[in-house]
Every structure is written in C-alpha cells, then in structure tokens.
C-alpha positions as CSV (number, residue, x, y, z in Angstrom):
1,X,56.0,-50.2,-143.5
2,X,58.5,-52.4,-145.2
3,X,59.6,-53.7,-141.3
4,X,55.9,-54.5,-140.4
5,X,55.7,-56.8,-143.8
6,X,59.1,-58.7,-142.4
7,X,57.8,-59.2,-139.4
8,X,54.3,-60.4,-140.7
9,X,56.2,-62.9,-143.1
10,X,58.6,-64.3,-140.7
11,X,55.8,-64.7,-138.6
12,X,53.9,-66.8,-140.4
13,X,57.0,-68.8,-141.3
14,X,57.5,-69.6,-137.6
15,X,53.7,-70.6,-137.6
16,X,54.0,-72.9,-140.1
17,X,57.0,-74.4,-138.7
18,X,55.4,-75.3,-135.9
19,X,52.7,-76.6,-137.4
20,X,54.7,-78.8,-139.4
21,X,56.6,-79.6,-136.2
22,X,53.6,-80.9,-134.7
23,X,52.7,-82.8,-137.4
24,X,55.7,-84.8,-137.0
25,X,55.5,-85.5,-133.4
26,X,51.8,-87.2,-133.9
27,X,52.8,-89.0,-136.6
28,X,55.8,-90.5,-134.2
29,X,53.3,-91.0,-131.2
30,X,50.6,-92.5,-133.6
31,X,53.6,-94.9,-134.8
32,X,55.0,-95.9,-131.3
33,X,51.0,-96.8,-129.9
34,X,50.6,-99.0,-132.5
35,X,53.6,-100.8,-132.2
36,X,52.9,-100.8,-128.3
37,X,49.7,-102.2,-129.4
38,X,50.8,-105.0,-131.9
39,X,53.2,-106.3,-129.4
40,X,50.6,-106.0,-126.9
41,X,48.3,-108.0,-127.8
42,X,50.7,-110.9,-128.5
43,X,52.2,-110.8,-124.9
44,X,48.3,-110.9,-123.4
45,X,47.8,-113.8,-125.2
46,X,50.5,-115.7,-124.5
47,X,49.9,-114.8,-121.0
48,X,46.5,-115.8,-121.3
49,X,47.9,-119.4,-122.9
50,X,50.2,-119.5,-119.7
51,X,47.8,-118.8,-117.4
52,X,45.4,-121.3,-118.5
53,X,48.0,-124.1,-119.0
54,X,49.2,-123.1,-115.2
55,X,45.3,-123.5,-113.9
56,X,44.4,-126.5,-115.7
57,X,47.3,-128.2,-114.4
58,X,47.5,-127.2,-110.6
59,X,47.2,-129.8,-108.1
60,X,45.2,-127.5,-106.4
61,X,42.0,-127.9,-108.4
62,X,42.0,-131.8,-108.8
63,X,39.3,-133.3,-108.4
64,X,38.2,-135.0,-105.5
65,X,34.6,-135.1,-105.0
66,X,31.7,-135.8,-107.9
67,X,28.3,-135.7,-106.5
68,X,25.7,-137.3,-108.2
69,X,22.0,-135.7,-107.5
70,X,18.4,-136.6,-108.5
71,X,19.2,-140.4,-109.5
72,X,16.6,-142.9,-108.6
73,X,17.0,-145.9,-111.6
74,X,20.4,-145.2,-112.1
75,X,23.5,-145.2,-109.7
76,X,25.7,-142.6,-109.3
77,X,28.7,-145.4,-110.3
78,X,26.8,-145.3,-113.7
79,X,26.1,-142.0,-113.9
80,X,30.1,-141.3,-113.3
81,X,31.1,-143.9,-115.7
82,X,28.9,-141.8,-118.5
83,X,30.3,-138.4,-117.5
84,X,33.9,-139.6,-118.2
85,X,35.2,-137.9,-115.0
86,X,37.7,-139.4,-113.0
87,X,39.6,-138.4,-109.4
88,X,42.0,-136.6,-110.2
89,X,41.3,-134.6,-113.4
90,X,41.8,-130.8,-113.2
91,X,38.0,-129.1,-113.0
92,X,38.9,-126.3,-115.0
93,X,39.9,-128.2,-117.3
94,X,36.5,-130.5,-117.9
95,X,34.1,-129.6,-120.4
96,X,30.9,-129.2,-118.7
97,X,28.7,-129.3,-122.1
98,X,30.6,-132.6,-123.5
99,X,30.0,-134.5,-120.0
100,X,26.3,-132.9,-120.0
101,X,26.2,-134.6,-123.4
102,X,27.1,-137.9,-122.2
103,X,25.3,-138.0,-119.8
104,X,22.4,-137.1,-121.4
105,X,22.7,-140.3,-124.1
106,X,21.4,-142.1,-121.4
107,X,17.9,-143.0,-122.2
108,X,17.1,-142.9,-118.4
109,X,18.1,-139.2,-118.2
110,X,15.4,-136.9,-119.3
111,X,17.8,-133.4,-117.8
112,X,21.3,-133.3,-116.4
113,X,23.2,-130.2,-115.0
114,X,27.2,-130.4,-114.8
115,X,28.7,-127.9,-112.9
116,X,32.1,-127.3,-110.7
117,X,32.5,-127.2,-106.9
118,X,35.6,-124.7,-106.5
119,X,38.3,-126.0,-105.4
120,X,38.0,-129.6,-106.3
121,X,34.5,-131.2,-106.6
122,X,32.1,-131.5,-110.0
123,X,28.4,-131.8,-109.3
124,X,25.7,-133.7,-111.2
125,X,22.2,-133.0,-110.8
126,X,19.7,-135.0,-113.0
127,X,16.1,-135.8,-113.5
128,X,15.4,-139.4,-114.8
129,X,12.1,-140.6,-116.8
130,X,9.2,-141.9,-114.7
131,X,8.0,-145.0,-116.2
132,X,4.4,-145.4,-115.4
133,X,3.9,-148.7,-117.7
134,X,5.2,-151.3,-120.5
135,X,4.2,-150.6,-123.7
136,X,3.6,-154.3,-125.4
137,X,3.9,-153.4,-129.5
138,X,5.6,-156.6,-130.5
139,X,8.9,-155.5,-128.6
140,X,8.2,-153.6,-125.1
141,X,9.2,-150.4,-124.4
142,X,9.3,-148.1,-121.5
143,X,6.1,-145.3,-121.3
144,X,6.5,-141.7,-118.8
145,X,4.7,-139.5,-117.4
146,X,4.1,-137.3,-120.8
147,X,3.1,-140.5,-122.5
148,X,6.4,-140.9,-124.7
149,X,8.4,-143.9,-125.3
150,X,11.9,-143.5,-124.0
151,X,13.9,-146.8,-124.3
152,X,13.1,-150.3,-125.3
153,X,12.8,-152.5,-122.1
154,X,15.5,-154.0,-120.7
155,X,16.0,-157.4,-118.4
156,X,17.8,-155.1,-115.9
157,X,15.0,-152.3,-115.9
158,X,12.9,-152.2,-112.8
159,X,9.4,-154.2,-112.6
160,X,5.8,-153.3,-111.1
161,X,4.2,-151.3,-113.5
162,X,1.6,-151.8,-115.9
163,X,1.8,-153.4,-119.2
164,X,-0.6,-152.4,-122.1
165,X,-1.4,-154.7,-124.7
166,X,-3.5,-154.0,-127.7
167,X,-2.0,-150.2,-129.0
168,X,-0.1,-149.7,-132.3
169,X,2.4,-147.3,-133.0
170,X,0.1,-145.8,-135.1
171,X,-1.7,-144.9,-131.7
172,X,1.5,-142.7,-130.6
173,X,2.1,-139.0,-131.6
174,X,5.5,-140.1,-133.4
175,X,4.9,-137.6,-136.2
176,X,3.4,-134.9,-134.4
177,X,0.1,-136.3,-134.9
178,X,-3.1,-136.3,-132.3
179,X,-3.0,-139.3,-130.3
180,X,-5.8,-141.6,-131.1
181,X,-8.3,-142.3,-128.4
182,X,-7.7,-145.3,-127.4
183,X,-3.8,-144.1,-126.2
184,X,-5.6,-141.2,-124.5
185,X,-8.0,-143.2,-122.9
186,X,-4.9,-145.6,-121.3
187,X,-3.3,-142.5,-120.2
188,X,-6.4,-141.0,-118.0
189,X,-6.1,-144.5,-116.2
190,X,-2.6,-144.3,-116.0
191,X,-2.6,-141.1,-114.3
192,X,-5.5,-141.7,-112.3
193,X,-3.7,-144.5,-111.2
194,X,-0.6,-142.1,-109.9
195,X,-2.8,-139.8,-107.7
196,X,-2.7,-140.5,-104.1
197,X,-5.4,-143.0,-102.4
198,X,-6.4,-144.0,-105.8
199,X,-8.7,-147.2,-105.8
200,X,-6.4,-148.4,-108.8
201,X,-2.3,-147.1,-107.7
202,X,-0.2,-147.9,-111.0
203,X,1.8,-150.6,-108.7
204,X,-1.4,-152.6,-108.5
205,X,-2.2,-152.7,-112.1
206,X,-0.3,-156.0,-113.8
207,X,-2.5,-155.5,-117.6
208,X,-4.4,-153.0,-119.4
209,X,-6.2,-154.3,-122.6
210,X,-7.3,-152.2,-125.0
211,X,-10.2,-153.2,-127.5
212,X,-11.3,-150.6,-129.9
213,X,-15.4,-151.5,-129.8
214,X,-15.6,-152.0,-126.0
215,X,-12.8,-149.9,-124.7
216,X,-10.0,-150.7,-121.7
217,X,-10.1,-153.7,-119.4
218,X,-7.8,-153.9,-116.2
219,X,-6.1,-156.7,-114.9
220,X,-5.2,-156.0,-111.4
221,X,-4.5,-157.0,-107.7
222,X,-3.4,-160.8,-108.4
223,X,-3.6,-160.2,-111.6
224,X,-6.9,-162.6,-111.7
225,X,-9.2,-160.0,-111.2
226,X,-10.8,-158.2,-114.3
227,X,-12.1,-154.6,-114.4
228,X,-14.2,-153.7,-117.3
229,X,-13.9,-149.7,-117.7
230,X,-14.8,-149.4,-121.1
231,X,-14.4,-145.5,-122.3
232,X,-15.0,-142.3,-121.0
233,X,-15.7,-141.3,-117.0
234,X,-12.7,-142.7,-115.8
235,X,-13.0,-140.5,-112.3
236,X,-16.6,-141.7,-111.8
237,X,-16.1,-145.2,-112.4
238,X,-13.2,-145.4,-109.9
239,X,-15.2,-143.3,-107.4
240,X,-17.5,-146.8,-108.2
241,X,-15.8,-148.8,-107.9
242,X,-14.4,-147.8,-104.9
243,X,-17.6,-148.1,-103.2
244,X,-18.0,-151.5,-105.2
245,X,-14.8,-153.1,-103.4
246,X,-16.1,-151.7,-100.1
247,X,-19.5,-153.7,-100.6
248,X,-17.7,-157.1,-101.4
249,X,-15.5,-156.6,-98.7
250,X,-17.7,-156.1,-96.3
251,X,-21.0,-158.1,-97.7
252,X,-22.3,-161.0,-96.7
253,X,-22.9,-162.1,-100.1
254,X,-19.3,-163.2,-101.5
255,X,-15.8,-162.8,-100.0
256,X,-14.0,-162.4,-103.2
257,X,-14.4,-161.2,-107.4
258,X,-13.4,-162.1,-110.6
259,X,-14.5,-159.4,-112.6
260,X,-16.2,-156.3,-112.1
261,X,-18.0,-154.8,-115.2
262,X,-18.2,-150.4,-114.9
263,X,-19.2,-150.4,-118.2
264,X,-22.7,-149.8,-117.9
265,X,-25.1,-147.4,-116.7
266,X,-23.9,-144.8,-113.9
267,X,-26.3,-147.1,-111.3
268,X,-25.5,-150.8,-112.7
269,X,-22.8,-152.5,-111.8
270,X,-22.1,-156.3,-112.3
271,X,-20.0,-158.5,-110.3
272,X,-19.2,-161.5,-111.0
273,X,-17.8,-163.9,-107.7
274,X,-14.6,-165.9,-107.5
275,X,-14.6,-169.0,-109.2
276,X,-17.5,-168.8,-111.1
277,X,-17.1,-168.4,-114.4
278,X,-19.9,-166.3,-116.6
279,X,-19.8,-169.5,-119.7
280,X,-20.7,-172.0,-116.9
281,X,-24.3,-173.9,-116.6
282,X,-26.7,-172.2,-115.3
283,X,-27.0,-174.1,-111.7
284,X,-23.0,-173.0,-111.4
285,X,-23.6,-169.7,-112.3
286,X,-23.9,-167.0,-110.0
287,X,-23.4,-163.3,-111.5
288,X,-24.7,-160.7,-108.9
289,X,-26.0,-157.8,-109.8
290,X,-24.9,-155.1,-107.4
291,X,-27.7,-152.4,-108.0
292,X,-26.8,-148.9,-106.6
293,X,-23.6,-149.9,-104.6
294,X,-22.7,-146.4,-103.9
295,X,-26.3,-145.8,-101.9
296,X,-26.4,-148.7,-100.2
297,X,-22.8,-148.2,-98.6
298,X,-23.9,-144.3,-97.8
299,X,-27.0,-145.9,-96.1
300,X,-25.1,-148.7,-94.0
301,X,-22.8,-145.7,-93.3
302,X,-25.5,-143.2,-92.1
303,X,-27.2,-145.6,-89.8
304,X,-23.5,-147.0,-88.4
305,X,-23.4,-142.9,-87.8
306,X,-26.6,-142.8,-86.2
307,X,-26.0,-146.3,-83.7
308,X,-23.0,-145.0,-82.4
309,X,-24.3,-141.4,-81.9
C-alpha cells in the first residue's frame, strides 16, 4: 500500500515536470517568432525601399512615347507641356493623379485619363468642351453643350460660332438656380442648330438677340439676314422656315431676303426682300406676305411628281 502511494506521488511529480517543461519551450518559441517577426518586417521594408528606388530608376522603363488622345482645340505639344512629362522620366515613377490634375486646370479639358504604357510610353486620353456659341455679358465667354460657361474668350480661341447678346448672368444657373426662359429658349436654338440637315447649323449663325417681350432674333448666313423666332415651337418654325427658304429660292417673286418674321401664326409668314427696308415710303416698300408657304411648296411638289410620272 505504502509502494502504490510512492509511485502515485512520483508520478505526478514527473507530470508536473513536464508540464512545466513545456511551458518553457513555448515561452522560448513564442520569444524567438517575435523577434523573427520584428526583424522581419524591417528587412521587407527596406527591400520594398530598394526595390522601388531600383524600378523607378531603370533605364528600362524611360519614357519614350506619350500619346495624346481625344484633343481637337488643343495640341498634343500643349497638352504635354501641362502634364509635366518629359522623355526620359521613369513611368513608374510619375504620378498619374498629379499630371491628371494638371491637365485638368485647363479650361478646355472637361475629362482627362493618365495612364502608363509598360515598358516606356504614358498615354493621355481627354475629352475637351464643345463650344456651341459666345456668350456677350459685357466680357465674352465660351458656352458648351450643357449650357455652362467654361472660360472667358480668348484672341487665340477658335471662331464660327454664334454670339448671344442680350442675357445676364442672372439668366445662368450659377447658384443652382432654374435657368430663366429666355437662356432656355437660346439653348433649344442652339441645339437645334447642332442636329444634322438643320435649316439653321450653329456655323451659319453669326448673332442671336434676345428681347424679353418679343423673344429671340437670328442673325445668320451673311450675317444681313434677320430671322424673327420669337418664343416657343422652335422645331416647327424651322420646319417653316425651311419651306420658306425653298419658296424664295425658287420663286419668281424675289431672289433674295432681309428678314423673315416666324413669329406669327402657324400659317403667316412675312418676308421682307433684299434691300427694302420695312421704315421706307410706301412706293419703295415691298413686304410680301408669304401665306401658307409650306402648302404651296407640297403642291408645286405633287404636281412636279405627277409631270414626270
């Protein structure tokens, strides 16, 4: 009895020893993979610092190439000269969103994507504003396609497109406000104006006034001719007038206008000739009255149709 007790107790001092033994050995392993871990993490990094310093500064990614995509104001000289890149600089090594930046302080730039060509070329794609007219507030500034004034015009700015005289700031959505509808109704002519086979292209258009009682009046052609829209049914009154500029053209009546009034009735139109001027006497004056254009052209059109059939 007394040998079974030994036994039991030296048995559960080895036990215990062990444990305590074990103890020991994860305390030494938990020690030695932390240091592994501390000096680690050093050694990566300074590999990373070497590695990056080595890439940015191998001949083997200078640049030798920048493509410049999308320009159509701008050349790609300029464009180049605002990105800050230069032949030779190390791809890797260019920040994409700083030259983006740059470029993008261009008022002519409405988007602009920087991105690398691996080994050695940077690419720049951009989208410039469309200016669809002049903006005449006391200082002229450049109008696009969403209405918004991006720049103040420039000598060097390209030509040929509308200017609009008689708006106010106060007409533009600066603030956030609605537009008023005066700049709404310059910007249904404006875009009729960019559709294709319009009887008004944007090119052709020197002035747009604007009155506020009697609405929009287009200068265009030579820049002699005067086309009184008014407001409202912009698409109709070009279909009109469309039909209008076929009749002089091809009437015995006059060879040439000086102004055509659309603001009127759907089936009145007024045409005044060239060179006759509406304030003159009445002996020099001769305003025609061109009643129904649209029908008469249809007719002279049907029974053309019906001749040649």
């Amino acid at each position: 009895m007394l040998g079974f007790k030994k036994k039991k107790k030296l048995f559960h001092r080895n036990r215990y020893n062990r444990k305590k033994g074990a103890g020991i050995k994860d305390r030494i392993l938990f020690y030695i993979k932390t240091a592994l871990a501390v000096a680690i993490i050093p050694a990566l990094s300074l590999l990373y610092i070497f590695g990056y310093d080595f890439l940015t500064q191998c001949d083997y990614f200078r640049t030798k190439t920048i493509e410049v995509e999308g320009n159509r104001v701008l050349s790609g000289e300029e464009i180049i000269k605002e990105a800050g890149i230069y032949p030779g600089d190390n791809i890797l090594s260019v920040n994409i969103s700083m030259v983006r930046k740059k470029i993008m302080a261009n008022p002519w730039v409405a988007e602009a994507e920087v991105g690398r060509k691996i080994p050695s070329g940077i690419i720049i794609k951009i989208t410039e504003h469309k200016c669809i007219a002049v903006l005449d507030l006391g200082k002229e500034f450049l109008l696009n396609e969403s209405g918004e004034i991006f720049k103040e015009k420039a000598a060097a700015d390209p030509g040929g497109v509308p200017v609009i005289q008689g708006l106010a700031f106060s007409d533009l959505n600066l603030s956030g406000a609605r537009r008023t509808a005066a700049f709404n109704a310059v910007m249904s002519v404006l875009k009729l104006g960019q559709k294709a086979e319009t009887v008004l292209p944007g090119n052709e258009i020197k002035l747009i006034r604007v009155d506020r009682e009697i609405g929009l009046t287009i200068h265009a052609f030579d820049g002699m001719k005067a086309i009184k829209l008014g407001y409202d049914n912009y698409q109709d009154k070009f279909e009109r007038l469309k039909n209008v500029l076929h009749y002089v053209k091809n009437g015995p009546d006059f060879p040439d206008f000086e102004t055509v009034d659309l603001n009127n009735s759907l089936n009145r139109v007024v045409v005044s000739p060239a060179n006759k001027r509406p304030s003159d006497e009445s002996e020099n004056l001769r305003t025609q009255e061109v009643r129904g254009a649209e029908e008469k052209d249809i007719k002279a059109q049907k029974r053309k149709g019906t001749k040649e059939v």
